[in-house]
C-alpha positions as CSV (number, residue, x, y, z in Angstrom):
1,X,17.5,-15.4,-14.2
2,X,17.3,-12.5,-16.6
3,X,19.0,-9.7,-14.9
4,X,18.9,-7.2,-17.8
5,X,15.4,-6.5,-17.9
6,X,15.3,-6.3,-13.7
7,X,17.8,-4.4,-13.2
8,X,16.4,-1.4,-15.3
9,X,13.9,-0.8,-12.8
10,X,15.4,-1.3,-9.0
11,X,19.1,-1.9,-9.2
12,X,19.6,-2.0,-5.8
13,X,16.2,-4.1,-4.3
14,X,14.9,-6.0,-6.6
15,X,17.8,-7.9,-8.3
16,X,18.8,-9.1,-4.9
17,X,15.7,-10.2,-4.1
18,X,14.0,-13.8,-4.6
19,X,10.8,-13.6,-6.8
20,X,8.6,-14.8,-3.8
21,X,10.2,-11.3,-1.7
22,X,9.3,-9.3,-4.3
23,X,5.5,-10.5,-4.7
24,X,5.2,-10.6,-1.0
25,X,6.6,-7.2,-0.6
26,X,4.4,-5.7,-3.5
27,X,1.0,-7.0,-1.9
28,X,2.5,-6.2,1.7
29,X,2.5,-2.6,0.3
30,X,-0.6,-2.8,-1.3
31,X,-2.8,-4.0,1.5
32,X,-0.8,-0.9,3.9
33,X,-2.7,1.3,1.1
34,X,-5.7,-0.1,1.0
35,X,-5.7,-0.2,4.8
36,X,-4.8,3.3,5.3
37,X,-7.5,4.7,3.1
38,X,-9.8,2.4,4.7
39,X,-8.7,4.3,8.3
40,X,-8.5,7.5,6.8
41,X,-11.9,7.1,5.8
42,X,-12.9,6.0,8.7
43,X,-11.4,9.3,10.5
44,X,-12.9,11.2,8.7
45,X,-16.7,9.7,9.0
46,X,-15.6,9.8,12.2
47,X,-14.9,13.6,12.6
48,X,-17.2,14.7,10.5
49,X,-20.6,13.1,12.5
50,X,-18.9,14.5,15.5
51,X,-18.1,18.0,14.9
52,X,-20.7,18.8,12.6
53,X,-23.4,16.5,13.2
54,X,-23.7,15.0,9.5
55,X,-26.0,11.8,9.1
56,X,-23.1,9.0,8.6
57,X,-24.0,6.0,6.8
């Protein structure tokens, strides 16, 4: 294991970790993003054809 290069970036988290943690982790957090602009979109399609009336596709 090289620890130098690692332990530059999260000294506390990622040198710790297993490798398979940290990949899980990182797309874990990326598919929370992409799901909450997904709802956030969403929301607002939502409020906008209800208070205003707008054609949604």
């Amino acid at each position: 294991m090289n620890s130098g290069e690692e332990r530059s970036e999260w000294p506390s988290v990622r040198w710790h970790l297993p490798k398979g943690v940290d990949v899980l982790t990182t797309l874990a957090t990326r598919s929370a993003f992409m799901l909450g602009e997904a709802y956030i979109g969403w929301l607002g399609r939502g409020l906008y054809g209800g208070f205003f009336k707008l054609p949604v596709q």
